[in-house]
C-alpha positions in Angstrom: 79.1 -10.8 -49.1 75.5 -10.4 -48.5 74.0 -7.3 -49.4 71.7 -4.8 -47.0 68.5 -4.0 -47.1 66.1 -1.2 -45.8 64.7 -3.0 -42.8 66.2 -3.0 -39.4 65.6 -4.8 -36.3 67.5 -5.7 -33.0 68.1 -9.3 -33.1 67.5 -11.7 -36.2 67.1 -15.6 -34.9 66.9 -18.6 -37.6 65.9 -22.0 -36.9 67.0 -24.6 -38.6 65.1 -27.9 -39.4 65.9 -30.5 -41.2 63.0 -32.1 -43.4 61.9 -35.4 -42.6 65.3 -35.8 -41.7 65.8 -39.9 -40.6 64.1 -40.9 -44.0 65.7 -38.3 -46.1 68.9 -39.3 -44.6 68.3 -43.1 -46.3 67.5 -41.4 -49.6 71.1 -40.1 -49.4 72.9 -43.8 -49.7 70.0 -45.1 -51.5 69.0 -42.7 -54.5 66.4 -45.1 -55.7 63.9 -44.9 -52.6 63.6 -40.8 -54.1 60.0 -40.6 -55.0 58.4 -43.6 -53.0 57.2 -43.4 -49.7 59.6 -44.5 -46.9 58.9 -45.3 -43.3 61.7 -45.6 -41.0 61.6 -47.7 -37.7 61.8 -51.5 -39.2 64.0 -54.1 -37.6 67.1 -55.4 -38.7 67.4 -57.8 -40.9 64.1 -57.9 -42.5 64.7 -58.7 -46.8 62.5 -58.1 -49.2 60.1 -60.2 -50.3 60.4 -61.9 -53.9 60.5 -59.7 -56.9 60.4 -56.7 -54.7 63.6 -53.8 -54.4 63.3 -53.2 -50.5 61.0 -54.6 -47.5 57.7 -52.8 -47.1 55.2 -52.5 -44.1 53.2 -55.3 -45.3 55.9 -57.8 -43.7 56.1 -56.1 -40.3 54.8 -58.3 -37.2 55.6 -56.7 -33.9 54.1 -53.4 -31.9 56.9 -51.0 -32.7 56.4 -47.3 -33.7 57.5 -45.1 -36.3 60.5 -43.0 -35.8 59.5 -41.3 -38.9 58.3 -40.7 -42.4 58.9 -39.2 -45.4 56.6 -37.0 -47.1 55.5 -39.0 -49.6 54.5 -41.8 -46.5 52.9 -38.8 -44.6 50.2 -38.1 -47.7 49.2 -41.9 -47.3 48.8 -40.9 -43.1 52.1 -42.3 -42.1 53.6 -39.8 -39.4 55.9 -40.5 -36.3 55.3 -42.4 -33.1 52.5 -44.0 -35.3 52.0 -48.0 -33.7 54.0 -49.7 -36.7 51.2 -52.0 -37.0 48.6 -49.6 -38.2 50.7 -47.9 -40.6 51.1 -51.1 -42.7 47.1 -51.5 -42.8 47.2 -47.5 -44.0 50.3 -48.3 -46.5 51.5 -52.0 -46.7 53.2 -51.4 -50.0 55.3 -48.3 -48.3 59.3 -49.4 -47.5 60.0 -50.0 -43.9 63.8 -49.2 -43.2 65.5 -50.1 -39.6 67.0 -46.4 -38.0 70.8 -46.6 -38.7 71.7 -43.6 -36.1 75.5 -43.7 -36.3 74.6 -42.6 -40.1 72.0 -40.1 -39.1 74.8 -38.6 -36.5 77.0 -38.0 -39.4 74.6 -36.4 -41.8 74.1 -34.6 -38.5 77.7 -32.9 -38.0 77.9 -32.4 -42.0 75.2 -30.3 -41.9 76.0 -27.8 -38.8 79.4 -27.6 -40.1 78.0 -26.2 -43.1 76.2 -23.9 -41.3 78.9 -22.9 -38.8 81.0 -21.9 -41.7 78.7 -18.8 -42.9 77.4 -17.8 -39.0 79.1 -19.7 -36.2 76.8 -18.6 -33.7 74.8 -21.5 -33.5 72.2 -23.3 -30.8 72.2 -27.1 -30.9 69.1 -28.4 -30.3 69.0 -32.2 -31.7 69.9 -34.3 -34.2 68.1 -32.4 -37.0 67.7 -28.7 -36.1 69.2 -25.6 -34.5 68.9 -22.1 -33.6 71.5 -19.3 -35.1 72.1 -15.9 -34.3 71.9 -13.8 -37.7 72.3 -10.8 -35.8 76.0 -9.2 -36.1 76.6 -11.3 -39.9 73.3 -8.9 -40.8 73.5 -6.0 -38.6 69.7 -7.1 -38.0 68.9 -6.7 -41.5 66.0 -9.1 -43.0 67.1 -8.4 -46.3 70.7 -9.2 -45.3 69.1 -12.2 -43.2 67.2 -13.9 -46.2 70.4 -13.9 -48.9 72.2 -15.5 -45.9 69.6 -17.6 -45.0 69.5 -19.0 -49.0 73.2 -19.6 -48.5 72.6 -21.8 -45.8 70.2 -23.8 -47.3 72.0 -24.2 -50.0 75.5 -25.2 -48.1 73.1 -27.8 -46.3 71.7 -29.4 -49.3 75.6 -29.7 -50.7 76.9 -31.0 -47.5 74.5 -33.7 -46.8 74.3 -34.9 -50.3 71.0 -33.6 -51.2 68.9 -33.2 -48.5 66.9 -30.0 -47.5 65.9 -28.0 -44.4 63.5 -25.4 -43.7 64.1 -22.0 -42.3 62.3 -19.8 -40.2 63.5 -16.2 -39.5 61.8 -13.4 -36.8 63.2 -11.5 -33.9 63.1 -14.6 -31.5 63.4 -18.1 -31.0 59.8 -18.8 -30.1 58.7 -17.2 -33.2 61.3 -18.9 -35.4 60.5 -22.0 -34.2 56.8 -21.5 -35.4 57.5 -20.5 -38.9 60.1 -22.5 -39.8 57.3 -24.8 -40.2 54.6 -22.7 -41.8 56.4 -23.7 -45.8 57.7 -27.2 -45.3 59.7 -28.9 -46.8 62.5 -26.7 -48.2 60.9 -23.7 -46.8 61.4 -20.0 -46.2 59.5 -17.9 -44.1 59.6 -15.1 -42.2 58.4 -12.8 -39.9 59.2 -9.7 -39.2 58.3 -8.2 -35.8 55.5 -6.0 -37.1 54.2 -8.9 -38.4 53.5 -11.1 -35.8 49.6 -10.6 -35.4 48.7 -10.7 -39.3 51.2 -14.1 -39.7 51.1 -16.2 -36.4 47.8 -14.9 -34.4 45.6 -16.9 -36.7 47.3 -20.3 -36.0 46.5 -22.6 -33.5 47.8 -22.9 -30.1 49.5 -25.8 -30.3 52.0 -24.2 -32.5 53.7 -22.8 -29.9 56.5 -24.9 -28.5 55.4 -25.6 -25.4 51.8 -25.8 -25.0 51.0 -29.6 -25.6 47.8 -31.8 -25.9 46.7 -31.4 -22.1 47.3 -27.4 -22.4 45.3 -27.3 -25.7 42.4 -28.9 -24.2 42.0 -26.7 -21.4 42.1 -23.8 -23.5 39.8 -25.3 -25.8 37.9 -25.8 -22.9 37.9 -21.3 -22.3 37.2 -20.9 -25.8 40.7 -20.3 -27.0 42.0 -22.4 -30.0 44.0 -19.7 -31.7 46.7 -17.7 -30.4 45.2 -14.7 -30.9 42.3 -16.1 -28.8 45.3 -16.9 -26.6 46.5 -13.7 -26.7 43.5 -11.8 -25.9 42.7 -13.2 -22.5 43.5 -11.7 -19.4 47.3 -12.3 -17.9 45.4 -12.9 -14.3 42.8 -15.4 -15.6 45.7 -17.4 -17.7 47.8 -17.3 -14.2 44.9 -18.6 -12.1 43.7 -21.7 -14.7 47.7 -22.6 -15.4 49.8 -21.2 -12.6 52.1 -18.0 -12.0 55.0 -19.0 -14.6 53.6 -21.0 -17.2 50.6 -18.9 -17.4 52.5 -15.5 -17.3 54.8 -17.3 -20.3 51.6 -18.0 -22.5 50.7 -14.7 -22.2 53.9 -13.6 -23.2 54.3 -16.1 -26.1 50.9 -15.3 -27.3 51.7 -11.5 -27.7 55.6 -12.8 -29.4 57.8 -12.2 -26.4 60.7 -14.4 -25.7 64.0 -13.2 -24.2 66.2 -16.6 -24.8 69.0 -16.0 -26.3 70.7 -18.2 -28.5 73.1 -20.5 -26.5 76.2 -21.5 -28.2 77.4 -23.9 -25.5 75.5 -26.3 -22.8 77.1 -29.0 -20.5 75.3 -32.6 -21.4 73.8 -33.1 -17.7 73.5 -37.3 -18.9 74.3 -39.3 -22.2 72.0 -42.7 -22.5 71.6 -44.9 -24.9 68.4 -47.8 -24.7 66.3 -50.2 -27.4 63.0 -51.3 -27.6 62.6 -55.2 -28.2 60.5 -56.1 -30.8 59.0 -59.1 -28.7 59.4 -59.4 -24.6 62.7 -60.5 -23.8 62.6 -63.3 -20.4 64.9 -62.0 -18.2 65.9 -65.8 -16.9 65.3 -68.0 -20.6 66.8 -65.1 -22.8 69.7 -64.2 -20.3 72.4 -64.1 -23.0 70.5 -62.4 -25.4 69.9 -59.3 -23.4 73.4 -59.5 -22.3 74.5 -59.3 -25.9 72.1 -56.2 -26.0 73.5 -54.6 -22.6 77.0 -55.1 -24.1 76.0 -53.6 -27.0 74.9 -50.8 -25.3 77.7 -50.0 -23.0 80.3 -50.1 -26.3 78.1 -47.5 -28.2 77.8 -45.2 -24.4 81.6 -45.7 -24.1 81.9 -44.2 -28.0 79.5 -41.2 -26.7 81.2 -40.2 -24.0 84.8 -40.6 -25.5 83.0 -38.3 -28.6 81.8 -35.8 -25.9 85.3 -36.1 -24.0 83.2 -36.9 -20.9 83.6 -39.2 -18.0 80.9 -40.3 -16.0 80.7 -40.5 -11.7 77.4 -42.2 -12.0 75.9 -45.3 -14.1 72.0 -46.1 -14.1 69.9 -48.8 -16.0 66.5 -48.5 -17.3 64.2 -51.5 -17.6 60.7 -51.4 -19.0 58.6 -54.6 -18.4 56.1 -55.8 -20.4 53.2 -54.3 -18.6 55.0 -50.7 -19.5 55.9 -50.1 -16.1 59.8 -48.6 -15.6 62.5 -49.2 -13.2 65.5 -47.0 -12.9 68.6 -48.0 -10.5 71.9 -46.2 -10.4 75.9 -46.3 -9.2 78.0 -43.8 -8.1 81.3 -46.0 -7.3 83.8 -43.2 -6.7 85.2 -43.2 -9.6 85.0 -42.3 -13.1 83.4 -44.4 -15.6 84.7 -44.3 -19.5 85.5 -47.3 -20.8 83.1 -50.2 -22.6 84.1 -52.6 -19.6 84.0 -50.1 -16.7 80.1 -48.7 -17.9 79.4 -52.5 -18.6 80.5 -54.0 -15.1 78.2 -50.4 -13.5 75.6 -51.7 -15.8 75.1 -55.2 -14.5 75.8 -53.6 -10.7 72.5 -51.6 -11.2 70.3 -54.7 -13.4 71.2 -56.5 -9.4 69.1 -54.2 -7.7 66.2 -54.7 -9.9 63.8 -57.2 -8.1 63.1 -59.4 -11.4 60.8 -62.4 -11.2 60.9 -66.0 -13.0 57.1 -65.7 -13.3 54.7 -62.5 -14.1 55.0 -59.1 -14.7 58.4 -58.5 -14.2 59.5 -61.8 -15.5 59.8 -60.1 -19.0 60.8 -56.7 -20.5 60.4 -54.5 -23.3 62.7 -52.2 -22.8 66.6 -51.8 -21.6 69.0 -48.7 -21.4 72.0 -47.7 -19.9 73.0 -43.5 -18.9 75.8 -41.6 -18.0 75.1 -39.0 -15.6 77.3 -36.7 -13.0 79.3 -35.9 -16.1 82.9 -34.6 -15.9 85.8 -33.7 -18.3 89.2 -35.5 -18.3 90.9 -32.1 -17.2 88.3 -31.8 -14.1 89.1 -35.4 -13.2 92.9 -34.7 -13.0 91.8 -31.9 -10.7 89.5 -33.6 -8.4 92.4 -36.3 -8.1 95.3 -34.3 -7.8 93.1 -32.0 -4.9 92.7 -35.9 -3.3 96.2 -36.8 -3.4 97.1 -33.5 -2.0 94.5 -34.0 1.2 96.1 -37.3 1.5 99.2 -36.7 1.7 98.8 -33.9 3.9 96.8 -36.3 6.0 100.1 -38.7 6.3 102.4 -36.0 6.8 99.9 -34.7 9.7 99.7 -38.1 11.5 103.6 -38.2 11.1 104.2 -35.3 13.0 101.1 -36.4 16.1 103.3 -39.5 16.2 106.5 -37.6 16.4 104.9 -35.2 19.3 103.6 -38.0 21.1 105.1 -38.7 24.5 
């Protein structure tokens, strides 16, 4: 189907990424929002005001944050984890939509179905992107790699309804990663390996997944903002300022080495779901609210694990208080947790362990979640249960022969 080229590598990695994906994922149902800049992280509920199609930042009162924006948002200076708050004095007249995750989650499996159909070898890594392995549909063929990558785009943009992704294609993950955001949106770029130097040494450091704002600012602090400033210090000195691993793994990054392959499969470790309050919740005068909220909660974790075909051995809450400090407790009970009741009766074991106060800083909070953890499948709980009738009834057969041996 796709036709060969001249150029040949080893391996040939995509990543995936959706573009601006929770606000492009409201254009979808809502064709009219297509050319005006959306923010998404608004509460429920909110209307708009008189003679106006959809509420905008100027009506939001609260200290939320983003959870994104689209690109038309971004030119005004919108961008996510932005304090809700100062984006409406940047662009009141933008729309503010609430997050509606159940319909991102869909747009979510339309689209890596799509892709799994033309290369099934793929790497989830989120809601909106993921790694695949071009390598045996292109017998590590660019050429090959680029008509297929098209193909993909194109499947994505039919099977979400419109909506586009960029691409970025190299011989690794690492370098993927970086240029599937060098031509957003709708993007395609790539970089093959004799390219590296001329198309990713001139960009900063903090293009490399990985090296965040405390990292940047100690290498700004050597003199190194670029990767190839990155690349050309010495392995040793990197080592000594960052420590064995991580230091040897800049190096390495910086000079386009990365071994990962792309992994089609990984356990969930946890599965958690938690909100944000738009105003402190009082944990004695609002009781029956947040128990609405923890209810809540424990249905839509009950629906994720039943999804993931997952039982849990251990239930923890999270509370925030209003002074951003975080408490976690957990339960491990003995048995397996799946059921909207059974994670909502562990939930309210942990909040009891929490040492809340009528008065003061833990008094109110801002924040509540409920995880999963110790995570097990149905047919490894059948196991682990039949293995435990099995001792016991050996034990009871045991004690029945000591009693029939005793004197």
């Amino acid at each position: 189907m796709f036709s060969s080229g001249v150029f040949l590598s080893g391996r040939i990695i995509a990543h995936l990424d959706m573009d601006a994906f929770y606000a492009n994922a409201e254009l979808v149902r809502n064709p009219a929002l297509r050319g005006l800049p959306v923010a998404v992280g608004g509460r429920r509920g909110m209307q708009p005001l008189p003679g106006q199609r959809f509420p905008t930042l100027a009506q939001y009162e609260g200290r939320g944050v983003l959870t994104t924006a689209n690109y038309e948002a971004r030119a005004l200076g919108l961008h996510s984890a932005m304090p809700t708050m100062k984006a409406a004095k940047l662009a009141p007249h933008a729309v503010l939509l609430p997050a509606d995750f159940d319909w991102y989650k869909t747009l979510s499996r339309q689209f890596k179905t799509a892709v799994r159909e033309l290369a099934p070898n793929v790497e989830d890594r989120g809601i909106d992107e993921i790694y695949i392995d071009l390598t045996g549909e292109t017998g590590g063929d660019f050429e090959a790699a680029i008509e297929l990558a098209r193909h993909l785009k194109a499947a994505v943009t039919r099977a979400t309804g419109g909506m586009t992704c960029s691409v970025g294609l190299s011989e690794n993950k690492l370098t993927s990663k970086i240029c599937s955001d060098l031509q957003k949106p709708n993007g395609l770029s790539v970089v093959r390996p004799d390219q590296f130097q001329e198309m990713i040494w001139p960009l900063p450091v903090g293009k490399i997944n990985g090296v965040g704002p405390k990292a940047q600012e100690k290498l700004k602090a050597m003199g190194v903002n670029s990767i190839a400033e990155l690349a050309a210090q010495p392995v040793d000195l990197l080592r000594e300022r960052f420590g064995e691993s991580y230091g040897l793994w800049m190096h390495e990054s910086a000079h386009g080495i990365d071994r990962r392959e792309v992994t089609l499969f990984s356990e969930p470790k946890s599965i958690s779901r938690e909100t944000t309050f738009e105003n402190d919740m009082h944990v004695r005068r609002q009781r029956d609210n947040l128990t609405q909220v923890l209810e809540h909660l424990a249905d839509k974790l009950s629906q994720d694990l039943a999804r993931k075909q997952r039982l849990a051995k251990t239930i923890g809450v999270k509370v925030r208080f209003a002074d951003f400090k975080s408490l976690t407790r957990d339960v491990t009970t003995g048995l397996t947790v799946r059921t909207a009741d059974e994670v909502l009766q562990a939930a309210r074991a942990c909040l009891k362990k929490i040492p809340f106060e009528d008065k003061g800083a833990r008094s109110t909070i801002r924040l509540l979640g409920i995880k999963a953890s110790h995570l097990i499948t149905p047919a490894e709980d059948a196991l682990e249960k039949a293995a435990e009738e099995s001792r016991r009834t050996k034990g009871q057969a045991q004690l029945f022969l000591d009693l029939e041996d005793a004197p």
